[in-house]
Rosetta silent file (secondary structure, phi, psi, omega in degrees, C-alpha in Angstrom):
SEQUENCE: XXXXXXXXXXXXXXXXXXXXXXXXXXXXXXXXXXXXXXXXXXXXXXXXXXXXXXXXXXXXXXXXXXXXXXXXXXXXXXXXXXXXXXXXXXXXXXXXXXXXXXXXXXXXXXXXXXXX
SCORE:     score description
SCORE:     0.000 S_00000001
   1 L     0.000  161.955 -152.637   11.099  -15.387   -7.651 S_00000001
   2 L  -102.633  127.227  174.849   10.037  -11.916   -6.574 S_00000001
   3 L   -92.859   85.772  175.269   11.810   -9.123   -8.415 S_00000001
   4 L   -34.797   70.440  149.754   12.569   -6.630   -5.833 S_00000001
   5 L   -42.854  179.812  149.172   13.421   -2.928   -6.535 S_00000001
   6 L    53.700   25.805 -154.814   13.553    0.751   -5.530 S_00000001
   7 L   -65.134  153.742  162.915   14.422   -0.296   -1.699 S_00000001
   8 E  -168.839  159.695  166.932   14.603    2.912    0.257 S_00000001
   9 E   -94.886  112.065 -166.679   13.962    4.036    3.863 S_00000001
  10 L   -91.911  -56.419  169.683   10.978    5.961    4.518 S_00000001
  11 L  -161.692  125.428 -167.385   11.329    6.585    8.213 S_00000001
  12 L   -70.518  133.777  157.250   13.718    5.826   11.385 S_00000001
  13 E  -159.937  151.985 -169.351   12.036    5.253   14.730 S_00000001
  14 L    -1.826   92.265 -175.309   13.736    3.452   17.915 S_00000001
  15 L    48.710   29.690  152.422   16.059    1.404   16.458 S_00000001
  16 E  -139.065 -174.210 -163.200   13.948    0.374   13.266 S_00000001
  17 E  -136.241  153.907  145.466   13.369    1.508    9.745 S_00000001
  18 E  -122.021  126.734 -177.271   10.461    1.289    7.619 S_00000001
  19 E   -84.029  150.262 -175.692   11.385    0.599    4.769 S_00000001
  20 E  -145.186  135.832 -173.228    9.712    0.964    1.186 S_00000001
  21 E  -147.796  178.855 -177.890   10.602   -1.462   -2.015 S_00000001
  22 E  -124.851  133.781  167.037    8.808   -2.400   -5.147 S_00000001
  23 E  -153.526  116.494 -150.763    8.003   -5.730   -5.530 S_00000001
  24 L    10.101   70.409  158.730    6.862   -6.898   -9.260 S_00000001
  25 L    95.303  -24.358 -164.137    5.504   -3.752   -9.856 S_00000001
  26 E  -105.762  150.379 -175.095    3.462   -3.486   -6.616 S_00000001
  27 E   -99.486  130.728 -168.729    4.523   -1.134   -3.830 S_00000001
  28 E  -162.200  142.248  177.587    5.269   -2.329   -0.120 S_00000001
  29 E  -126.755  156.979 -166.350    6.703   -1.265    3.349 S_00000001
  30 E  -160.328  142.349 -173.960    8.010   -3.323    6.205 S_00000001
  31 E   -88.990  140.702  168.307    9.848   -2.506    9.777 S_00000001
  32 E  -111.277  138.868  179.796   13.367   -3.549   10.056 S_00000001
  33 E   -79.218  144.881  167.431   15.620   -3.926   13.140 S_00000001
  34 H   -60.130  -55.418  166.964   18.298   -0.917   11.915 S_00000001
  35 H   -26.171  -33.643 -163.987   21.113   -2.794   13.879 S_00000001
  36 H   -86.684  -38.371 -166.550   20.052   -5.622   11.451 S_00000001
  37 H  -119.724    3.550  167.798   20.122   -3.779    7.836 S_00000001
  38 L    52.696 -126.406 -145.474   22.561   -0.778    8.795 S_00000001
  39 L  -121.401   12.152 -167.764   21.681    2.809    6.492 S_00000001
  40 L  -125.703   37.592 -159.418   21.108    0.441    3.134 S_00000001
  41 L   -46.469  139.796 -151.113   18.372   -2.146    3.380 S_00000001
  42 L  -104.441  174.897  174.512   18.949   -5.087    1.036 S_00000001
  43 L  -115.048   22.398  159.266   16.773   -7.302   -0.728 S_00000001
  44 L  -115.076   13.405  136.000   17.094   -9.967    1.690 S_00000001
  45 L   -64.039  -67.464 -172.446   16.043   -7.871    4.248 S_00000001
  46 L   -62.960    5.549  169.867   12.778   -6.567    3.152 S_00000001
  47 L   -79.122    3.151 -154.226   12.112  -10.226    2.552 S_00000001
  48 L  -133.140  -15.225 -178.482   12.355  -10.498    6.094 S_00000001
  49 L   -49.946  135.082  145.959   10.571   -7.168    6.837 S_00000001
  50 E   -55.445  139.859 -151.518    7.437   -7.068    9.054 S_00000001
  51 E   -78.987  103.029 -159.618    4.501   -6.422    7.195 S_00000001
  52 L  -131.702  104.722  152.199    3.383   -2.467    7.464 S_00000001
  53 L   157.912 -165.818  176.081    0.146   -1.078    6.766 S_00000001
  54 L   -68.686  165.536 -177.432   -3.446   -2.640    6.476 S_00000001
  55 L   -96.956   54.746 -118.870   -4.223   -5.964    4.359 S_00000001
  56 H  -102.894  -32.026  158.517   -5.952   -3.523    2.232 S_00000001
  57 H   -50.382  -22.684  179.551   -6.302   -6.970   -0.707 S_00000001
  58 H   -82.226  -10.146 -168.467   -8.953   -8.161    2.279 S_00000001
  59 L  -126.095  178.426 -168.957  -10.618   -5.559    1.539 S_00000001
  60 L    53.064   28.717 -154.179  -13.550   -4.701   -1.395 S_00000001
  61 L   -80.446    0.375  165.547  -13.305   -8.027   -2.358 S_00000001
  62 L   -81.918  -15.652  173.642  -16.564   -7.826   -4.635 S_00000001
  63 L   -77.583  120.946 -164.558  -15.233   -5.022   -6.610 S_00000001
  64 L   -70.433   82.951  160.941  -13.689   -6.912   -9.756 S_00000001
  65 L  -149.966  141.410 -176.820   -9.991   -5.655   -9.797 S_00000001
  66 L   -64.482 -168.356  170.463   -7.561   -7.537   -8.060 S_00000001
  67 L   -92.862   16.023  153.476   -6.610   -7.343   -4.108 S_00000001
  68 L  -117.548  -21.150 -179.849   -3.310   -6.469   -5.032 S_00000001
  69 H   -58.106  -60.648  174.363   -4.239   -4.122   -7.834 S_00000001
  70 H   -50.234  -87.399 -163.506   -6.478   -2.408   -5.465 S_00000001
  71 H   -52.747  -32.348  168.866   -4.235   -2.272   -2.095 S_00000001
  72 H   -53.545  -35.045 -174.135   -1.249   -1.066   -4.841 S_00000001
  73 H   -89.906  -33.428  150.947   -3.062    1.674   -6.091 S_00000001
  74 H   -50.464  -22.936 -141.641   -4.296    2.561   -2.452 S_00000001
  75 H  -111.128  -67.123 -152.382   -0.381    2.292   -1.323 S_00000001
  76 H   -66.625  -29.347  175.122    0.558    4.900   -4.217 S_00000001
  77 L   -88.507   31.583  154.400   -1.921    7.456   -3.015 S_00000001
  78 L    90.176   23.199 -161.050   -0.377    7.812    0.412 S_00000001
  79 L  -123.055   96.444  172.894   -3.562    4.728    2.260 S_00000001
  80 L  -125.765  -10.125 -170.850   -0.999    2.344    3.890 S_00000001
  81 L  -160.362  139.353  171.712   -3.202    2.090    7.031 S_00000001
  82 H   -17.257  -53.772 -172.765   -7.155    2.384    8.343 S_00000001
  83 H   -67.145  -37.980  165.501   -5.980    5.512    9.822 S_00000001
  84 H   -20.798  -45.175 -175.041   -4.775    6.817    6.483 S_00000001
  85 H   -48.680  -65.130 -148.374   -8.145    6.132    5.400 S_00000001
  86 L   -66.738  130.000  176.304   -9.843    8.040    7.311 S_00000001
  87 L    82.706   44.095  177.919  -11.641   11.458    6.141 S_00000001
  88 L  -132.984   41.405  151.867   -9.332   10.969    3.035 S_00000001
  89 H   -28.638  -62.535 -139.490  -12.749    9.744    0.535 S_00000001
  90 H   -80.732  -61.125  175.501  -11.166   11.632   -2.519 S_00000001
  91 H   -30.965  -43.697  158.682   -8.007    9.635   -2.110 S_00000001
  92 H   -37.694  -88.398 -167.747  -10.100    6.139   -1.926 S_00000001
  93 H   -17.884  -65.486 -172.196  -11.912    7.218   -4.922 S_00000001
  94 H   -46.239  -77.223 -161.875   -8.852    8.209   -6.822 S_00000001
  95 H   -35.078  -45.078  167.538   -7.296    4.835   -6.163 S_00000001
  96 H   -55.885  -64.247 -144.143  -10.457    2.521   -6.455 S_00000001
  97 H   -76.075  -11.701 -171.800  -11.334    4.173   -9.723 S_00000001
  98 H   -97.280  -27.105  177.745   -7.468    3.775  -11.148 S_00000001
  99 H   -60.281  -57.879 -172.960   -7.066    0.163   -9.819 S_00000001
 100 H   -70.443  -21.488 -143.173  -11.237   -1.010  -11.707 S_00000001
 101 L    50.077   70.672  178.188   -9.938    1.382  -14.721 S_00000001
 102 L  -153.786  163.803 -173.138  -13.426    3.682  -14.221 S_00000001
 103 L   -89.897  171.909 -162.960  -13.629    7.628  -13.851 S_00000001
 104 H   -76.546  -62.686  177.301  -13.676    8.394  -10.713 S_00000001
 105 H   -29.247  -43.080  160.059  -17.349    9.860  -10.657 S_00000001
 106 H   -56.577  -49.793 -173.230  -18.476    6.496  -11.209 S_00000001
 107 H   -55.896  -43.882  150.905  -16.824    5.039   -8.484 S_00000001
 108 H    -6.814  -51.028 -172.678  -18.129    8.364   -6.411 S_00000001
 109 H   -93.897  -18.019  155.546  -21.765    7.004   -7.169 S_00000001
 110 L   -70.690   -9.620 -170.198  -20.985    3.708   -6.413 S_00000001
 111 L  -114.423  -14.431 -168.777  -19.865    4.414   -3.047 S_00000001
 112 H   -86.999  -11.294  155.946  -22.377    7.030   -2.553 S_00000001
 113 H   -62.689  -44.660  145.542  -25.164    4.064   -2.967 S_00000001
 114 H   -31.474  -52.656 -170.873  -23.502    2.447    0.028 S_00000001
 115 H   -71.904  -40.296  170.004  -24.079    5.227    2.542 S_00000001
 116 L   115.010    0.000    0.000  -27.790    4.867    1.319 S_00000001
């Protein structure tokens, strides 16, 4: 069983919520109908939540840290979605390099070997 925590509402938009909870230890948001969880969301609602941001565990899967380690530590720096991503490299970095446990410069030179 999942221990479920911190539930709060991040932001109202036509009749839903997105919601943001901790769940063992890892951070995650999920759309709610509002009608459905009224100004408090519960923790049998976000169990019920639609899924919100990128599968971000899908992604890097050769770098050895897990895919939840990884998309958590992406989630905590503000990266919930592709678009998030984008032109926000220092933010990656940070996250990648706190997720493997490496300074960040390495990971910098590791990613900078990619681009070629």
């Amino acid at each position: 069983m999942s221990l479920i925590r911190n539930i709060k509402i991040i932001r109202r938009r036509r009749g839903n919520v997105l919601a943001q909870w901790t769940e063992d230890d890892y951070l995650r948001r999920g759309w709610l109908r509002e009608r459905e969880v009224g100004w408090i969301p519960t923790t049998i609602d976000v169990l019920t939540a639609a899924p919100y941001g990128d599968p971000f565990e899908d992604v890097l899967s050769d770098v050895h840290i897990s895919r939840e380690a990884l998309a958590d530590a992406l989630r905590r720096k503000g990266i919930w979605t592709a678009e998030d991503a984008e032109g926000n490299l220092s933010a990656i970095v940070r996250a990648i390099a706190i997720a493997a446990k490496l300074p960040a410069n390495k990971v910098q030179s590791e990613l900078g070997k990619l681009q070629g």
